[in-house]
C-alpha positions as CSV (number, residue, x, y, z in Angstrom):
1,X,0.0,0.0,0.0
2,X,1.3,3.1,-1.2
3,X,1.7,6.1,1.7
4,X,0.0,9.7,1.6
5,X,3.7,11.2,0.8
6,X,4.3,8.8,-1.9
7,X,1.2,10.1,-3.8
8,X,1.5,13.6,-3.2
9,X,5.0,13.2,-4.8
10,X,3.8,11.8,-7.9
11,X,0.7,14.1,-8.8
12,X,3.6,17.2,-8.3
13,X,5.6,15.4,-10.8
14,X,2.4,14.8,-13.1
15,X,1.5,19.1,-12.9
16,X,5.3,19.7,-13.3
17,X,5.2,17.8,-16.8
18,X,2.0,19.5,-17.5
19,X,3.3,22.8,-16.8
20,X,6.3,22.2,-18.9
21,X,4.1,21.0,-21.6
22,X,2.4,24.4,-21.5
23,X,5.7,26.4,-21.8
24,X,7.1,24.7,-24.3
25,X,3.8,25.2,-26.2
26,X,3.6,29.1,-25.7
27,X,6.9,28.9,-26.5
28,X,6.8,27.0,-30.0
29,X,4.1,29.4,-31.0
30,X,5.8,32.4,-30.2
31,X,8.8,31.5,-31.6
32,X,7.0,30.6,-35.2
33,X,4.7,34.0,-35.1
34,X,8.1,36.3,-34.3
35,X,10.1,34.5,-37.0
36,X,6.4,35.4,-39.6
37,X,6.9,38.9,-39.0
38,X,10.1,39.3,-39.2
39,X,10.1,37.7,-43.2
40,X,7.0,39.6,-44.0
41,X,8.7,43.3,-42.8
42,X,12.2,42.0,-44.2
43,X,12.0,43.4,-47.4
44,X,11.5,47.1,-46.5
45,X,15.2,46.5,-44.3
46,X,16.5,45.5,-48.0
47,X,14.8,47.8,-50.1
48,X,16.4,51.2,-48.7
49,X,14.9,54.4,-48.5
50,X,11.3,54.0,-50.3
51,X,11.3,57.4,-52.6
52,X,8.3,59.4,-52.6
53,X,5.6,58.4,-54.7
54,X,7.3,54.7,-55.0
55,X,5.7,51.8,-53.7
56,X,8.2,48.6,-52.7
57,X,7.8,45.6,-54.1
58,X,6.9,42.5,-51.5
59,X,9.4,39.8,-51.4
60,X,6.5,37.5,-51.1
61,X,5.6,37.9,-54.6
62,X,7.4,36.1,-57.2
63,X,8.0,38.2,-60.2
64,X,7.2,36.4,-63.6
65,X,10.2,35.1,-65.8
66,X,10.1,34.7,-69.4
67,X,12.3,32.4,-70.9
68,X,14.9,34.4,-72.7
69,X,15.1,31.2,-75.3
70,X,11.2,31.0,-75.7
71,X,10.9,34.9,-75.8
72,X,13.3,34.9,-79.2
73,X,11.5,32.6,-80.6
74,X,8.3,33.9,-80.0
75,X,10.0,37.4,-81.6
76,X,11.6,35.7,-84.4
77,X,8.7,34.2,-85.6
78,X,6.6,37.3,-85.6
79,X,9.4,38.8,-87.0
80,X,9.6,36.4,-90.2
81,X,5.7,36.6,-90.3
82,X,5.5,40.7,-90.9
83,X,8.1,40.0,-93.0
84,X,5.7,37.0,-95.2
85,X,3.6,39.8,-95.3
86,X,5.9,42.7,-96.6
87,X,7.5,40.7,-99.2
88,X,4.2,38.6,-100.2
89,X,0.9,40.8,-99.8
90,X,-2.0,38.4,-99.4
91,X,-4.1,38.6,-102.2
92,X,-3.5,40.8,-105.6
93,X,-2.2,44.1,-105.4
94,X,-1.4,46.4,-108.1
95,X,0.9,49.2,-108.3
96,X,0.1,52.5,-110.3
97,X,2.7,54.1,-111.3
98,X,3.1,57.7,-113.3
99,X,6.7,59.2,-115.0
100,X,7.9,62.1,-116.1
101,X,5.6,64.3,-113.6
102,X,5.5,67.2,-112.0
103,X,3.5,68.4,-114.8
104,X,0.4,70.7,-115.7
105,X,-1.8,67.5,-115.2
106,X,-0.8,66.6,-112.1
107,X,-3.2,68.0,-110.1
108,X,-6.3,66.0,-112.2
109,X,-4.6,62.6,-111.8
110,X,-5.0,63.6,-108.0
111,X,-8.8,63.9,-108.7
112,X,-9.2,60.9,-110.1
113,X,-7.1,58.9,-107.7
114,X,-8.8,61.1,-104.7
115,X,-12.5,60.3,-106.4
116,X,-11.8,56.5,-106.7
117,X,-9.9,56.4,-103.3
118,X,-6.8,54.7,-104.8
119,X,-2.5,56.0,-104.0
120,X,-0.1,55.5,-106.9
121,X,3.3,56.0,-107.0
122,X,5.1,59.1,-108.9
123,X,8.5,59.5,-110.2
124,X,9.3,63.1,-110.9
125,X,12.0,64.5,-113.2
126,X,14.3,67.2,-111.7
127,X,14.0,70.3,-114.5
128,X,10.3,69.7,-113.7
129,X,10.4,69.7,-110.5
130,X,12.9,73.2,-110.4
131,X,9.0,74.8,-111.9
132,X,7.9,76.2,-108.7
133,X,4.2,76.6,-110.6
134,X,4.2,73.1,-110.1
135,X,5.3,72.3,-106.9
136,X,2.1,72.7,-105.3
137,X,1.0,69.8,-106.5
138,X,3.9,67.6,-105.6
139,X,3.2,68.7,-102.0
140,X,-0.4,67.9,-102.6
141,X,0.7,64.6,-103.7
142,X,2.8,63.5,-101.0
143,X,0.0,65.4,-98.4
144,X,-2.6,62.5,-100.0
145,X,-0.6,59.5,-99.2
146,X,0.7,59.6,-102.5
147,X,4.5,58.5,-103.1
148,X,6.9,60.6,-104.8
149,X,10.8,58.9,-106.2
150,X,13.0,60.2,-108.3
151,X,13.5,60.3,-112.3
152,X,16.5,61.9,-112.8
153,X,17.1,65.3,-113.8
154,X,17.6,65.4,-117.3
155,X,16.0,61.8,-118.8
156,X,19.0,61.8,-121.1
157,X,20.5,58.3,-122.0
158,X,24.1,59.2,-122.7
159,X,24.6,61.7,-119.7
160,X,23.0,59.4,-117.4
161,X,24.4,56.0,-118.6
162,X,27.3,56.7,-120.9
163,X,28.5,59.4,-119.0
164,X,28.0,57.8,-115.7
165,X,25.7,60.9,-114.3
166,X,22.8,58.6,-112.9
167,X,23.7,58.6,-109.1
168,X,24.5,62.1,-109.2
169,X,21.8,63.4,-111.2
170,X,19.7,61.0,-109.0
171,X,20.5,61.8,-105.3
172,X,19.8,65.5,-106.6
173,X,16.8,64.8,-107.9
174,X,16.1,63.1,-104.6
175,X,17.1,66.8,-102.6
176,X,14.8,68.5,-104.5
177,X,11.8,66.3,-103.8
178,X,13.0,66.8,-100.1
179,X,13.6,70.5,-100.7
180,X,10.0,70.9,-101.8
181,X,8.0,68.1,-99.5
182,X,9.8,67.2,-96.7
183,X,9.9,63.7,-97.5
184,X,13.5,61.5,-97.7
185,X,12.5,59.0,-100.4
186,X,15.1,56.6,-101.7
187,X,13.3,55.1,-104.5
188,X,14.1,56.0,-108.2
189,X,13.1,54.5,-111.6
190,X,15.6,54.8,-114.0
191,X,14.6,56.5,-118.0
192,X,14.2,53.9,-120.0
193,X,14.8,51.0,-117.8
194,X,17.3,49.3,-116.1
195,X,18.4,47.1,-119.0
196,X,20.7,47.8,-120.4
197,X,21.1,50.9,-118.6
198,X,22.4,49.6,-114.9
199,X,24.7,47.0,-116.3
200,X,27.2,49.1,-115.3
201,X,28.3,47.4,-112.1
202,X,30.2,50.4,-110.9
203,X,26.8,52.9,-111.0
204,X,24.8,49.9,-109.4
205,X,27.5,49.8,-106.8
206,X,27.5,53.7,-105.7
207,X,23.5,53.0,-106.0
208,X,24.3,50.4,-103.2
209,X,26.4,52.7,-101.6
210,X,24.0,55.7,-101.4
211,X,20.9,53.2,-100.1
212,X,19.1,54.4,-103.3
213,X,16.6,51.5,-104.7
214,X,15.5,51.0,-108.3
215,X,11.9,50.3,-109.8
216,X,11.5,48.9,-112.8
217,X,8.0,47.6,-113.7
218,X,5.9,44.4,-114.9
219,X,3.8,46.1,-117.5
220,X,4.4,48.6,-119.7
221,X,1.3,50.4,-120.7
222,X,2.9,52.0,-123.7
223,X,0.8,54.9,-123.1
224,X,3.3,57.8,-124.1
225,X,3.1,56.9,-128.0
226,X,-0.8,56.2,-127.7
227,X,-1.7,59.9,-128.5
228,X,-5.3,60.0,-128.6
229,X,-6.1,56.2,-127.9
230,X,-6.9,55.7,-124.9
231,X,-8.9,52.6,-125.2
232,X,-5.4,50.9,-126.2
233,X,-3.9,51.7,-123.4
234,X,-6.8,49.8,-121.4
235,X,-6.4,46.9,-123.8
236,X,-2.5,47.1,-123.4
237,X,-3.0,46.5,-119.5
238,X,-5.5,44.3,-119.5
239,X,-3.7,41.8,-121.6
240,X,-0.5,42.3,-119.8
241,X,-2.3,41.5,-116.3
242,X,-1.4,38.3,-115.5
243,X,0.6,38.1,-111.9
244,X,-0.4,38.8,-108.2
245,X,1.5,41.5,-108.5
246,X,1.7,44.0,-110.7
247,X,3.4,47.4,-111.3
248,X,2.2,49.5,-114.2
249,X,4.3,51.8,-115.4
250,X,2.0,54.7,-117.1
251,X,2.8,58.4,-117.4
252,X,1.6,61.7,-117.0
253,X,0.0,62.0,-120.4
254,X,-3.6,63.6,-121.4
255,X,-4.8,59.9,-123.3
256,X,-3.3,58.0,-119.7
257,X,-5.7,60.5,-117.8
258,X,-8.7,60.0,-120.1
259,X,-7.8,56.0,-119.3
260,X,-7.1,56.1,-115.4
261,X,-10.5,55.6,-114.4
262,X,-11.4,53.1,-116.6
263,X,-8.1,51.2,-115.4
264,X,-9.1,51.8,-111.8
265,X,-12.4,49.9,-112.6
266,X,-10.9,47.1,-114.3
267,X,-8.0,46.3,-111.2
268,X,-11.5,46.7,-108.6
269,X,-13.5,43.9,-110.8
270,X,-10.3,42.2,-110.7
271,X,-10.0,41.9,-107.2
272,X,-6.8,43.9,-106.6
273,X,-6.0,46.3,-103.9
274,X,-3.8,49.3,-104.9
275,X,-0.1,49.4,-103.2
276,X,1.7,52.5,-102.9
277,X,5.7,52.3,-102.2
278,X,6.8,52.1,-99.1
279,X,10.5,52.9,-98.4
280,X,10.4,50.5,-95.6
281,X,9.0,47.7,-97.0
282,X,11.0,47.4,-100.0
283,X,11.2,44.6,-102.4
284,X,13.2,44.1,-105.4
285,X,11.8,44.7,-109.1
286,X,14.6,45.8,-111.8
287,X,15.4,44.0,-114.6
288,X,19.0,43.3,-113.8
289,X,18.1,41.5,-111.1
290,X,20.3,43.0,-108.4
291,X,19.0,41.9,-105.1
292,X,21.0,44.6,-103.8
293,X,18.9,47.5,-105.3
């Protein structure tokens, strides 16, 4: 039989235990709710003086990380799909194009393009261009979305090909378009066509040099000897229609304006859209086949 003392002993050792359970219990949870708040206020310790007007950003909160790999890719192949699109417009698209302007029949081309909501693409000769009662409508032009490239200055074979004067006589041409519009094109079409003008590696060269491009065309509307017959130069285009793409090379003659609207008609029924040039969508048509111009 087990004495009064020996009993008292052992229910002090049981509250002991009990009371040590406690403690380490209050303890445990204090510990865990000190350690809480100290990682919740320990980025404002590491973030230094917080600027007016910023806010810190919680350490809590994991920022989120694009693959540097995936990212390129994902870049790239936009990249290569704008260019699919530069280089290859969905669809037909034809581009109008008008030589040997400024001229006193400028300004009604712009009509008719205005009236059948369609851009086109000019390339002006310099001694017309010097005619300050014509310059209004070269502004005009480029103020309607229009695009205006260079022709030379003089249109003369032998001083631009024989005598070597195309880039200069070209990059000044160039100056005064900028002179008069404000524009910096780069685009030129060369009098009477690349071949066999430009097979002069040395001109194609300083073309290279001075970033100018050349435009030749896919069909030749043989408009400027079609005095008075119009109708022929619709019949001329229509038969030479045959691509996705198209560049018409027309110029600014009284029988080509008589035609224009009737040509607008026929490219609409055709299901083409109208291009105008863009410097920064480029792409290569000259019949020396320079990838490089």
């Amino acid at each position: 039989m087990k004495t009064p003392r020996f009993e008292t002993r052992k229910k002090r050792k049981r509250l002991k235990m009990r009371y040590l359970a406690i403690l380490f219990v209050f303890l445990f949870a204090t510990g865990f709710f000190i350690g809480k708040t100290y990682s919740v206020s320990e980025p404002s310790a590491t973030l230094g003086t917080i600027k007016k007007g910023e806010l810190p950003i919680p350490k809590l909160v994991a920022p989120i990380i694009i693959n540097p790999v995936e990212k390129e890719s994902v870049v790239e192949k936009h990249k290569v799909d704008h260019s699919d699109l530069e280089e290859k417009p969905v669809g037909k698209v034809v581009y109008l194009t008008f030589d040997d302007g400024p001229s006193r029949l400028t300004n009604q081309f712009l009509d008719v393009l205005s009236e059948n909501d369609v851009l086109a693409t000019f390339f002006m000769q310099g001694s017309n261009l010097k005619k300050e009662i014509l310059q209004d409508s070269v502004r005009r032009a480029v103020k309607e979305d229009h695009y205006v490239g260079g022709h030379s200055m003089t249109h003369n074979y032998k001083t631009l090909y024989t005598n070597q004067q195309f880039v200069p006589e070209m990059k000044e041409t160039l100056n005064l378009i900028h002179e008069i519009t404000g524009t910096t094109p780069h685009l030129v079409r060369p009098p009477y066509g690349s071949a066999p003008g430009l097979q002069n590696e040395k001109i194609r060269q300083q073309l290279e040099n001075e970033g100018i491009k050349i435009w030749d065309w896919t069909i030749d509307s043989n408009d400027w000897k079609l005095r008075g017959k119009p109708s022929q130069i619709i019949e001329n285009i229509k038969g030479g229609t045959t691509r996705d793409r198209e560049v018409v090379l027309m110029h600014e003659k009284p029988q080509t304006l008589a035609a224009l609207p009737e040509i607008i008609q026929f490219y609409k029924e055709q299901g083409y859209k109208f291009g105008v040039y863009d410097d920064e969508h480029h792409f290569v048509l000259n019949f020396q086949n320079d990838d490089a111009l």
